[in-house]
TORKOL-4160 file (C-alpha; in steps of 0.2 Angstrom, whole numbers, padded with zeros to 4 digits, m for minus):
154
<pt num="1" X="0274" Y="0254" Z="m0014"/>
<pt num="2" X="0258" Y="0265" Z="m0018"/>
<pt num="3" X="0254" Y="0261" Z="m0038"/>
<pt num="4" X="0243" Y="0275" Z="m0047"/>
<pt num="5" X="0231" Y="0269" Z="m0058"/>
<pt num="6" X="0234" Y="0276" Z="m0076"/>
<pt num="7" X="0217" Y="0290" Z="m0080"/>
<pt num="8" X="0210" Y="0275" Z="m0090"/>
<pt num="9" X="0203" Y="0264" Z="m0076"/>
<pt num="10" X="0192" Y="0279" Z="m0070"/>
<pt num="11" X="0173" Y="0282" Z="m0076"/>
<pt num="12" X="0168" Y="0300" Z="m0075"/>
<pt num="13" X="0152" Y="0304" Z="m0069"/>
<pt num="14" X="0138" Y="0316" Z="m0078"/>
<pt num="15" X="0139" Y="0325" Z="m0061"/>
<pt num="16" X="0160" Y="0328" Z="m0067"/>
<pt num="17" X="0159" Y="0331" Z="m0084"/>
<pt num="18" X="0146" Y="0345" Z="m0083"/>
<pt num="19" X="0157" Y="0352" Z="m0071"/>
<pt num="20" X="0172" Y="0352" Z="m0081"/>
<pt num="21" X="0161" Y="0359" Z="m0094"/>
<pt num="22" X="0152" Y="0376" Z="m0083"/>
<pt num="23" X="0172" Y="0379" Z="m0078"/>
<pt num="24" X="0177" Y="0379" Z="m0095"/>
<pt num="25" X="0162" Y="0391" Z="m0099"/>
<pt num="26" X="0165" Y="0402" Z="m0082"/>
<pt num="27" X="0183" Y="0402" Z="m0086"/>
<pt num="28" X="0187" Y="0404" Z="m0107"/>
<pt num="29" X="0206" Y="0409" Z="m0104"/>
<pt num="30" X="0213" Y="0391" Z="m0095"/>
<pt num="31" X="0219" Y="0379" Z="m0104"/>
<pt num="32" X="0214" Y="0363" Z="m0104"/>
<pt num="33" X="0232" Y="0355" Z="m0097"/>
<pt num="34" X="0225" Y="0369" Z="m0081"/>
<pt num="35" X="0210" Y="0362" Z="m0082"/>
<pt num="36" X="0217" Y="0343" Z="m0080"/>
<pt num="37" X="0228" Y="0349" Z="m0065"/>
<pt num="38" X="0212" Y="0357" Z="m0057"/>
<pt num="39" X="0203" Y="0341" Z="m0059"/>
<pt num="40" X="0215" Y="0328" Z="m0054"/>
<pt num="41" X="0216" Y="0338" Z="m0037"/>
<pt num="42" X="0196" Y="0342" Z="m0035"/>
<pt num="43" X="0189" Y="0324" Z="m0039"/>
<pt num="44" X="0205" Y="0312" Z="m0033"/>
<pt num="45" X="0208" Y="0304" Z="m0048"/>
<pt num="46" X="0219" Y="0306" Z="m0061"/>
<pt num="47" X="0212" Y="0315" Z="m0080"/>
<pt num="48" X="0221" Y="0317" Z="m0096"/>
<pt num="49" X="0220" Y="0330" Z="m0107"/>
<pt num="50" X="0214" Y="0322" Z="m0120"/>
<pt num="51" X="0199" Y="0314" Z="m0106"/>
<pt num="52" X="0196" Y="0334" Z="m0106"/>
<pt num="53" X="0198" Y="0338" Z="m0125"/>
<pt num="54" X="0185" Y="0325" Z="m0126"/>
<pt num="55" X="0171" Y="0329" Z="m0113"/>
<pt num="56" X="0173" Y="0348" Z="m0118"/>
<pt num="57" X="0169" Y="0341" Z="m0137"/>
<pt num="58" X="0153" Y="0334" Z="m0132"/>
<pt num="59" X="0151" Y="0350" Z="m0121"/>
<pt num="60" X="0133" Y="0353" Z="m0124"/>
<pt num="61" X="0128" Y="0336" Z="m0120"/>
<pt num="62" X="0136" Y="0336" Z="m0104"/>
<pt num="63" X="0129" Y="0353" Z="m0100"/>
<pt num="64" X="0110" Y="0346" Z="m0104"/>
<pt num="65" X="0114" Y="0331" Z="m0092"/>
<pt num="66" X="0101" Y="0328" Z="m0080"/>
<pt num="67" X="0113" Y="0322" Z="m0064"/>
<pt num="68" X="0104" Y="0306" Z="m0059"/>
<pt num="69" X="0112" Y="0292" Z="m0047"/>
<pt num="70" X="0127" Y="0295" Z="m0050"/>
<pt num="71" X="0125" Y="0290" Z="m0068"/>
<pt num="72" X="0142" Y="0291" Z="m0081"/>
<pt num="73" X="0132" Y="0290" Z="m0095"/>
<pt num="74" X="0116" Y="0299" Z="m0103"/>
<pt num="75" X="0105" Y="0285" Z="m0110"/>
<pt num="76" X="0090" Y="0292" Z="m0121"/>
<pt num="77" X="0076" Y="0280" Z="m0124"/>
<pt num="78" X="0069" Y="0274" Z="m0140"/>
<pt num="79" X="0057" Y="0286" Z="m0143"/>
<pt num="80" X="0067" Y="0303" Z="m0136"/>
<pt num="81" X="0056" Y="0317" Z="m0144"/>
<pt num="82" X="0039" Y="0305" Z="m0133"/>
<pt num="83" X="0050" Y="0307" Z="m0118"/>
<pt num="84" X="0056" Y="0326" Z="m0119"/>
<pt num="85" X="0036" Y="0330" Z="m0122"/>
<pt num="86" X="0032" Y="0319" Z="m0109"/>
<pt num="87" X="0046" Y="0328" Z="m0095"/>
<pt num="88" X="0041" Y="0344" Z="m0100"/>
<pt num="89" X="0022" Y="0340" Z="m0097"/>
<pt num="90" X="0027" Y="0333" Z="m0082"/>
<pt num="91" X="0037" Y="0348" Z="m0076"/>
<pt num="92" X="0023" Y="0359" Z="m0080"/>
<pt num="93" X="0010" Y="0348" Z="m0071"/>
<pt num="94" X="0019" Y="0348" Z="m0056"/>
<pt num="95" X="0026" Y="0366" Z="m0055"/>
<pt num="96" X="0006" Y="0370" Z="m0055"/>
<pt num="97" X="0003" Y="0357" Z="m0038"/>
<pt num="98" X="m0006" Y="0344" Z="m0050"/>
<pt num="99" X="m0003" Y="0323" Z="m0043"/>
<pt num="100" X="0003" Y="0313" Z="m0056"/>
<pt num="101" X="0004" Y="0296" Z="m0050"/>
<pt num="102" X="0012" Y="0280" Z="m0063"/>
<pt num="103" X="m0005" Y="0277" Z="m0072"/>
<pt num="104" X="m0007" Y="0296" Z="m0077"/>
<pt num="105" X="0010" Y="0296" Z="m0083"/>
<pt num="106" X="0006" Y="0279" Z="m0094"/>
<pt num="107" X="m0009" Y="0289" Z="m0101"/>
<pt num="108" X="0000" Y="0305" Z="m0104"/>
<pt num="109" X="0014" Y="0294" Z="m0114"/>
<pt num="110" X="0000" Y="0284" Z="m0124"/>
<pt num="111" X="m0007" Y="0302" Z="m0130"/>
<pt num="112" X="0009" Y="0310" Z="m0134"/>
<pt num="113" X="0013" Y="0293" Z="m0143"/>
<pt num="114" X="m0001" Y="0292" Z="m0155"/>
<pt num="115" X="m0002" Y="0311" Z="m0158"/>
<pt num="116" X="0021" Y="0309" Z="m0163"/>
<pt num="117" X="0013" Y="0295" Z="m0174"/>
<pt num="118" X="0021" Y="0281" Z="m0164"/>
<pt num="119" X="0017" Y="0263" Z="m0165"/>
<pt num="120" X="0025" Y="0245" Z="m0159"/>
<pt num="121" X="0028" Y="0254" Z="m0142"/>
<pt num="122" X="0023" Y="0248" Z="m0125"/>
<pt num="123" X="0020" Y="0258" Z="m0110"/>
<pt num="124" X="0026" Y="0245" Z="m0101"/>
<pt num="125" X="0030" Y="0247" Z="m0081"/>
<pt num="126" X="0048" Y="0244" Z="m0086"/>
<pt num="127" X="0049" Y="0258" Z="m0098"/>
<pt num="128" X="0040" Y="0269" Z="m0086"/>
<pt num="129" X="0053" Y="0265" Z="m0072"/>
<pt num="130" X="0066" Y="0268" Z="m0082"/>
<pt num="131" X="0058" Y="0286" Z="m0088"/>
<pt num="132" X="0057" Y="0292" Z="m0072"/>
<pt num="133" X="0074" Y="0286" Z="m0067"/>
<pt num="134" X="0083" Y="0296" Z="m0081"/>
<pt num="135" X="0073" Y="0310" Z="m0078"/>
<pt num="136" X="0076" Y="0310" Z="m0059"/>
<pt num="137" X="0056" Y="0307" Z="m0058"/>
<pt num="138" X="0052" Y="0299" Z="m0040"/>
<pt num="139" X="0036" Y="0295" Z="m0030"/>
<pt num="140" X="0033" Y="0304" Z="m0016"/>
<pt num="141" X="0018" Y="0307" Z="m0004"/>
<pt num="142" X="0012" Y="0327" Z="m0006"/>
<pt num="143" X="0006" Y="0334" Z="0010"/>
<pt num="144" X="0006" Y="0350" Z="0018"/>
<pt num="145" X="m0003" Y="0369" Z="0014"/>
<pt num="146" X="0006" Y="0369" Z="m0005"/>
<pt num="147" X="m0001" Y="0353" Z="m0011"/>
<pt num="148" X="m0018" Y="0354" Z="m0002"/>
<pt num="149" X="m0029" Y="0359" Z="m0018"/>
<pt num="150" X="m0022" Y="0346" Z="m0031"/>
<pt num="151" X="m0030" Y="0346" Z="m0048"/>
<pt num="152" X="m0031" Y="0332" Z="m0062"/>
<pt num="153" X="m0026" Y="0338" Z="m0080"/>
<pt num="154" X="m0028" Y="0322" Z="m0088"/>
C-alpha cells in the first residue's frame, strides 16, 4: 500500500513559491484552499494551506527571487547593499557588450566596498563564487558579431 508523505517532508523551491506568488497576483479572487488544490496537482506534491498562507506572507521576497539551481532558499550575503550595487554594475556592464572576467568583478567589489565604508571584508575567491552563484552569474566565452567590440569600464 502506497503511503503519502504528509506536506511537511517537501521543500519548495524559489522557482514554486514565486509561482504560487505571480498566480495569486494574476488571480486576486481564489482562495488560497484553490490555490493548494492547484498546486498539489501542478507540482506532484502535496501543499497545505497554511504552506500557502505562508509563502504568500513573504510575497514579495519570493517575487524578487532570483531562480538559481533549483535553490529553496534566498541566502543574501553579509554585505547585501556591496552586492546589490555590485549586480546592478554587473548587469549594466554587460547589457552594453563589456567582458567582466573574476578579477574585474574583485575590483568593482573592493571600490564599492570602500566607497559603502566597509571594512574586515575579504574579496575572497570563495565569496566571489558564491556571488555569482546567487546571482545566477557564470563564465562564459563571448564570441560572435554582438560581443566583437568589448570595452573595459574599470
Amino acid at each position: 500500500m502506497a503511503t503519502i508523505k504528509s506536506a511537511s517532508f517537501f521543500n519548495r523551491s524559489c522557482e514554486q513559491k514565486k509561482e504560487i506568488c505571480v498566480y495569486h497576483g494574476n488571480n486576486s479572487g481564489k482562495t488560497q484552499q484553490d490555490i493548494v488544490d492547484l498546486c498539489t496537482v501542478r507540482f506532484g506534491q502535496p501543499f497545505s494551506r497554511r504552506t500557502v498562507g505562508d509563502i504568500l506572507a513573504d510575497k514579495q521576497k519570493w517575487l524578487d527571487c532570483v531562480v538559481s539551481n533549483n535553490s529553496k532558499r534566498i541566502r543574501l550575503g553579509k554585505n547585501a547593499e556591496l552586492e546589490s550595487a555590485l549586480h546592478l554594475w554587473f548587469s549594466s556592464a554587460r547589457s552594453q557588450n563589456v567582458v567582466v572576467t573574476d578579477a574585474i568583478l574583485r575590483e568593482k567589489a573592493k571600490q564599492f566596498g570602500h566607497d559603502l565604508g566597509i571594512v574586515d571584508f575579504q574579496y575572497s575567491n570563495g565569496w566571489l563564487q558564491k556571488f555569482k552563484s546567487r546571482f545566477g552569474i557564470s563564465s562564459q566565452t563571448i564570441c560572435g558579431e554582438s560581443g566583437q567590440a568589448s570595452i573595459l569600464i574599470s
